[in-house]
N, C-alpha and C positions, 0 to 999 in steps of 0.2 A: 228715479223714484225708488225708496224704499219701503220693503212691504212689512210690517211684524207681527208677526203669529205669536198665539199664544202657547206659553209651555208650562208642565208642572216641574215644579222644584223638586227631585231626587235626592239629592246630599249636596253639601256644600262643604268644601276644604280650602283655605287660603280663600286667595280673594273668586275663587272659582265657584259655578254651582255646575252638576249635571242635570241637567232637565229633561223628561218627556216631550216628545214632539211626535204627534202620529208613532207615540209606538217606538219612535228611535229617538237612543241616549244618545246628548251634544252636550257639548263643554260649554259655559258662557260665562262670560266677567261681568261679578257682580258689584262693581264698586262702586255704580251711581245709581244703587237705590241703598239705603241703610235698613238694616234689621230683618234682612232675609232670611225667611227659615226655610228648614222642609217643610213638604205641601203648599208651601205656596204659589200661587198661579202669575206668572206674570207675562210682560208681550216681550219678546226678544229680535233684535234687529242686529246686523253687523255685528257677533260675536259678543254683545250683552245684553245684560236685561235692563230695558228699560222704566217699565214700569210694572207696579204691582197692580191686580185686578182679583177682583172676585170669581169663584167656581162659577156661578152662573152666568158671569159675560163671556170667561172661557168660552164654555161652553156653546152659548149664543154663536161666537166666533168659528166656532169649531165649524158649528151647522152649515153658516154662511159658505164657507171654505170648504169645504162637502158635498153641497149641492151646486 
């Protein structure tokens, strides 16, 4: 089973972004979502980002994950 946590987008170069995760920067490959920018929130699994989500599900996510 695969779990994926949300991260924020930090910068993107090539087909790579760095993202926030709890506070620590990770590499991930962005090439199966289009039009990622910085700040965006998305959930990250095996070494990419899967999909894009909103600050407030972050969020929501974070909390779960937390407590």
């Amino acid at each position: 089973m695969c779990l994926t946590i949300p991260a924020k987008v930090l910068n993107i170069k090539n087909n790579k972004a760095i993202v926030d995760i709890f506070n620590k920067k990770q590499e991930f490959n962005i090439e199966l979502i289009d039009n990622i920018k910085k700040g965006d929130y998305c959930l990250v699994s095996n070494g990419y980002l899967i999909k894009r989500i909103s600050k407030k599900e972050a969020e929501k996510i974070f909390k779960i994950i937390r407590s």
